[in-house]
C-alpha positions as CSV (number, residue, x, y, z in Angstrom):
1,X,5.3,-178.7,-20.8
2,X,6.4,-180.2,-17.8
3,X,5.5,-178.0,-14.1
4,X,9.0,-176.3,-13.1
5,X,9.4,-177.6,-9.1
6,X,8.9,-174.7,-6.7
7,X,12.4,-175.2,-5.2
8,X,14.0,-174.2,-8.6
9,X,11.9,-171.3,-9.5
10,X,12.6,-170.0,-5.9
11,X,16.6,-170.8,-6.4
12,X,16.0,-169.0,-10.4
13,X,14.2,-165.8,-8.8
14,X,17.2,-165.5,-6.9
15,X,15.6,-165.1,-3.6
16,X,16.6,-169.3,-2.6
17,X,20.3,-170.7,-2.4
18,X,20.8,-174.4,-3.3
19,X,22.1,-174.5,0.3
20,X,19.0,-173.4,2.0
21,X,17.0,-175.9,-0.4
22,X,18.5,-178.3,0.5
23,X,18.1,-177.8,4.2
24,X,14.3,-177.4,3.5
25,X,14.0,-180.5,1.9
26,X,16.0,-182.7,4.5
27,X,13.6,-181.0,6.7
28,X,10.7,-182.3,4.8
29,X,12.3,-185.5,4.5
30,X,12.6,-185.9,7.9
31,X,8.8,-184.4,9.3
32,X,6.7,-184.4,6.2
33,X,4.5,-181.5,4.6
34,X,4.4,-179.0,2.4
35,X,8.1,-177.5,1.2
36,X,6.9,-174.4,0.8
37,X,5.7,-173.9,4.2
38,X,8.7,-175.6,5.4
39,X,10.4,-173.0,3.9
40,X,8.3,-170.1,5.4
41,X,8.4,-171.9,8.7
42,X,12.1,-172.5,8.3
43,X,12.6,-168.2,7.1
44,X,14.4,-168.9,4.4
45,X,11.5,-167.0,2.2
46,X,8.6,-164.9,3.5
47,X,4.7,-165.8,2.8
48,X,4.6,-163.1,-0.1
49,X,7.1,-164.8,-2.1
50,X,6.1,-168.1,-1.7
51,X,2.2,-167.0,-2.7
52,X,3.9,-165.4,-6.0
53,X,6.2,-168.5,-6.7
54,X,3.0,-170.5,-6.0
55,X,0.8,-168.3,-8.5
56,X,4.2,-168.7,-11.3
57,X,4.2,-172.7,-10.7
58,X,0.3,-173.5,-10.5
59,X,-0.9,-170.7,-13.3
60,X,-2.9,-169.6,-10.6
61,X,-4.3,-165.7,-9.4
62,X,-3.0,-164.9,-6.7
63,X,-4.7,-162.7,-3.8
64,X,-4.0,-160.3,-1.2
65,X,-6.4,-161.2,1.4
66,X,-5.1,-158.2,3.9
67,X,-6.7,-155.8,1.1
68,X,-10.3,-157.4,1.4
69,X,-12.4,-155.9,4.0
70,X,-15.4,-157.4,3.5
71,X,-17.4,-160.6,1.4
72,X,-21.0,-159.9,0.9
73,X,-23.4,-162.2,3.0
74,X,-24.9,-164.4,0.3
75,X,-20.8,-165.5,-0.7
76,X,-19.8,-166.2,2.8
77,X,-23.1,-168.1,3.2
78,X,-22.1,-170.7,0.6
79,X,-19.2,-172.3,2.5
80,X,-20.1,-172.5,6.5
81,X,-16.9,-170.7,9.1
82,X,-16.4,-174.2,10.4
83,X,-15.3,-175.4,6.8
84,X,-13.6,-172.3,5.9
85,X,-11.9,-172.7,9.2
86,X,-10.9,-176.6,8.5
87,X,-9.7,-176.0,5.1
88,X,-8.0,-172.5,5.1
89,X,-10.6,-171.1,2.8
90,X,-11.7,-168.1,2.3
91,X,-14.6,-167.3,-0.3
92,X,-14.3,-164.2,-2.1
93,X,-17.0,-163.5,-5.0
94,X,-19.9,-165.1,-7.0
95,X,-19.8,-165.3,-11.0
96,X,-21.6,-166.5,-13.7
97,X,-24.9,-166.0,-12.0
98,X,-24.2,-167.1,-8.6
99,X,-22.9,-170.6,-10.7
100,X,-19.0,-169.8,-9.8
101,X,-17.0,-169.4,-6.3
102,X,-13.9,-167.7,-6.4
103,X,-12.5,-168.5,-3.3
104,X,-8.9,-168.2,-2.1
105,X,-6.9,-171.4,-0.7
106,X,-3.4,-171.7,1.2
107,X,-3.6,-175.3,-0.5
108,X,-5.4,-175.0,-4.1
109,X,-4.1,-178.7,-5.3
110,X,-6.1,-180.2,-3.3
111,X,-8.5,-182.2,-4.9
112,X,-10.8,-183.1,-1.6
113,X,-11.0,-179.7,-0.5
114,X,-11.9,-178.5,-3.8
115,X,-14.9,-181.4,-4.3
116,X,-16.1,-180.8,-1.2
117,X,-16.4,-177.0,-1.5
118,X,-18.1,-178.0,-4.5
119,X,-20.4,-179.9,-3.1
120,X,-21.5,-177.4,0.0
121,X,-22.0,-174.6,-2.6
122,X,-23.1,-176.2,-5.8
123,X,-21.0,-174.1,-7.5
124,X,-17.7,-174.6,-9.8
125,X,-15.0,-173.7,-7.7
126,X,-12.2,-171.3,-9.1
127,X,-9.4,-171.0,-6.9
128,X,-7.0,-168.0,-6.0
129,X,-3.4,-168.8,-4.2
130,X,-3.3,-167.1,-0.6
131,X,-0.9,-167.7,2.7
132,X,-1.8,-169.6,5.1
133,X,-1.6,-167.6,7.9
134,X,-3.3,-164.8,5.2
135,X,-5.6,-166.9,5.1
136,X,-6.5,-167.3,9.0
137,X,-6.0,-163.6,9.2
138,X,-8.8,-163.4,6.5
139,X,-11.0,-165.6,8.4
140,X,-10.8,-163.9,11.8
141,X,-11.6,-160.6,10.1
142,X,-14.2,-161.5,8.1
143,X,-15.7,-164.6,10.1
144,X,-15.2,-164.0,13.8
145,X,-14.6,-160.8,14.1
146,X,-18.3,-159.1,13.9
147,X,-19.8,-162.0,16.3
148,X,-17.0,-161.5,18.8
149,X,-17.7,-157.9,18.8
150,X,-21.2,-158.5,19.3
151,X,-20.8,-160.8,22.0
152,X,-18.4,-158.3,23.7
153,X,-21.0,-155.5,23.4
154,X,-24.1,-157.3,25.0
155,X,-23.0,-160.3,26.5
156,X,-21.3,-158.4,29.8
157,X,-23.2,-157.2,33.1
158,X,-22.2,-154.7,35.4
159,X,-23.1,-155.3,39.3
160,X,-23.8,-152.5,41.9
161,X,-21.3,-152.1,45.3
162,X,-23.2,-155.2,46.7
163,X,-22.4,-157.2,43.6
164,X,-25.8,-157.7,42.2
165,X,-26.0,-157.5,39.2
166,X,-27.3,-154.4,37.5
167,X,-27.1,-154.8,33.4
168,X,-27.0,-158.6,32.0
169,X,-27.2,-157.4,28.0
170,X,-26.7,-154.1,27.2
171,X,-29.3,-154.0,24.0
172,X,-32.0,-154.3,26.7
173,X,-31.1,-151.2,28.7
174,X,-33.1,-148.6,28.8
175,X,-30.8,-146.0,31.2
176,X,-33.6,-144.5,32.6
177,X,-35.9,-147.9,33.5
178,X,-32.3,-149.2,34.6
179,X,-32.1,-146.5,37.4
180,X,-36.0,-147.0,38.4
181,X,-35.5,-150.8,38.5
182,X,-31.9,-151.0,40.3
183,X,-32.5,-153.6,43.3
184,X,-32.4,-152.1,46.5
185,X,-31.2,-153.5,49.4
186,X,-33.3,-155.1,52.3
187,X,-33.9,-152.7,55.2
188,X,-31.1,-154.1,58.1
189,X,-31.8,-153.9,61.4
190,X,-30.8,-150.9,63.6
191,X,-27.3,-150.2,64.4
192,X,-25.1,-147.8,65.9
193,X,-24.1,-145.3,63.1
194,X,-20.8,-146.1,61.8
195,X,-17.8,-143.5,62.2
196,X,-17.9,-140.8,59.9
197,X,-16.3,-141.0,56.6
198,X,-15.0,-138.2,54.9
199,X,-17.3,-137.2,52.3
200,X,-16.9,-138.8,48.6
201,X,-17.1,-137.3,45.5
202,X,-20.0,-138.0,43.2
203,X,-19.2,-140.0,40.2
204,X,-20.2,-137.5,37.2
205,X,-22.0,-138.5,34.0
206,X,-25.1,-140.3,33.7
207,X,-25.5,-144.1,33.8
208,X,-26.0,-144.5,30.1
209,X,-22.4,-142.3,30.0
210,X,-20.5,-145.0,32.1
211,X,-21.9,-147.9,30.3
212,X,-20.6,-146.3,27.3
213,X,-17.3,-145.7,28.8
214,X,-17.2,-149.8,30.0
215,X,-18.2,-150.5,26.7
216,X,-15.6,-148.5,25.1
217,X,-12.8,-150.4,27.3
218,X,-14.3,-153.6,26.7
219,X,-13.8,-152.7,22.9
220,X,-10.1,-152.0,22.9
221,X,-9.1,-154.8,26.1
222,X,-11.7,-157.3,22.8
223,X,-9.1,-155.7,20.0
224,X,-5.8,-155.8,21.8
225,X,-6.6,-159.5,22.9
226,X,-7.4,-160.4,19.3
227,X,-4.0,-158.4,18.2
228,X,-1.8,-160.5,20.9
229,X,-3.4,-163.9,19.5
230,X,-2.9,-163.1,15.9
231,X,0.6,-162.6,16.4
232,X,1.3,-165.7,19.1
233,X,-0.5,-167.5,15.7
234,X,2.1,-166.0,13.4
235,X,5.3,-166.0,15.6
236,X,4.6,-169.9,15.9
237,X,3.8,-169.6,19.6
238,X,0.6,-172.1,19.1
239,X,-1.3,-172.6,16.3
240,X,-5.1,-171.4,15.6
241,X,-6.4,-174.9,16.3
242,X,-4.1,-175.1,19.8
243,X,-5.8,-171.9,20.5
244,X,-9.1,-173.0,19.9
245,X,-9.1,-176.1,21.7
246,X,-8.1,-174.3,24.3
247,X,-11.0,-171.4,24.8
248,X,-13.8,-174.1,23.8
249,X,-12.8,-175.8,27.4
């Protein structure tokens, strides 16, 4: 039985004129690619119903990514980020005895991705149908966002009123050494006492309390950035490899 053409199971499901096809396919015509992310690209049909046309057409599973939360260590371990990254992959569970990969794909006909995910894992390769930007949602969450996080939380310093610098990594603080082993400043030769200033209230808390406060804002200024790039990513602004190139300068 011949494969029904995406176009006219879209147009059949009712949720694609032949108008609108057509404009998708003199798009393609014109630019190349994929129709169905022409026609996501294009809103004539959102991500979710292309995934389930996709899943009707190909006899494929197909996945939610924004419901997983989390792929155990050993799975992610058998396809490295940088080719789950090139390849809009995501891998999702072992079977058989660690012999199967399910993974989900934004682009599960493709025969090179699929041997070469083979050959990283050494494992037969099952695939589940998944958006694209799903997908990249998927691997920010479950790739990048733990180490960004971690980098966020002990890869900042904080420097005294003379700009030295007080705390380079937070995991080595030790709040009450850190107070003990705060550079002074050199002894500065005598000079007439400056004016008076009015008197200035203490800061309150401990220092351990304020690094936990700047750690807290780091955390949300970390989350809200990630947020704002997600949806640049979505809305079309740039893509995820624009806005890679760009923070690897």
């Amino acid at each position: 039985m011949a494969q029904i053409k995406l176009g006219e199971l879209l147009i059949k499901a009712n949720v694609l004129q032949e108008s609108q096809l057509k404009a998708a396919l003199a798009e393609q015509a014109k630019w190349g690619g994929k129709l169905g992310e022409i026609l996501v690209r294009m809103n004539l049909v959102s991500e979710d119903i292309l995934v389930r046309a996709l899943s009707k057409q190909l006899g494929m599973p197909a996945v939610n990514l924004d419901a997983v939360q989390m792929v155990p260590p050993h799975v992610k371990a058998k396809i490295p980020a940088q080719t789950a990254r090139d390849f809009s992959v995501v891998p999702l569970q072992l079977r058989d005895d660690g012999k199967t990969l399910v993974v989900a794909m934004s682009d599960p006909l493709n025969v090179r991705v699929l041997d070469e995910l083979r050959a990283l894992s050494k494992c037969r390769i099952v695939a589940n149908v998944a958006g694209r930007t799903s997908v990249a949602r998927a691997f920010a969450r479950l790739y990048e966002e733990t180490a960004e996080l971690e980098d966020a939380d002990t890869n900042f310093k904080v420097v005294d009123a003379q700009g030295r610098t007080v705390v380079k990594n937070l995991k080595d603080l030790d709040p009450a050494a850190a107070v003990a082993t705060s550079p002074k400043p050199a002894a500065a030769p005598a000079r007439p006492p400056p004016p008076a200033e009015p008197p200035r209230q203490a800061a309150s808390g401990s220092p351990a309390e304020l690094l936990k406060s700047v750690e807290e804002v780091q955390r949300k200024e970390v989350a809200a950035l990630k947020a704002m790039v997600e949806l640049l990513i979505e809305k079309g602004v740039f893509s995820r490899e624009e806005y890679l190139a760009k923070v690897k300068r």
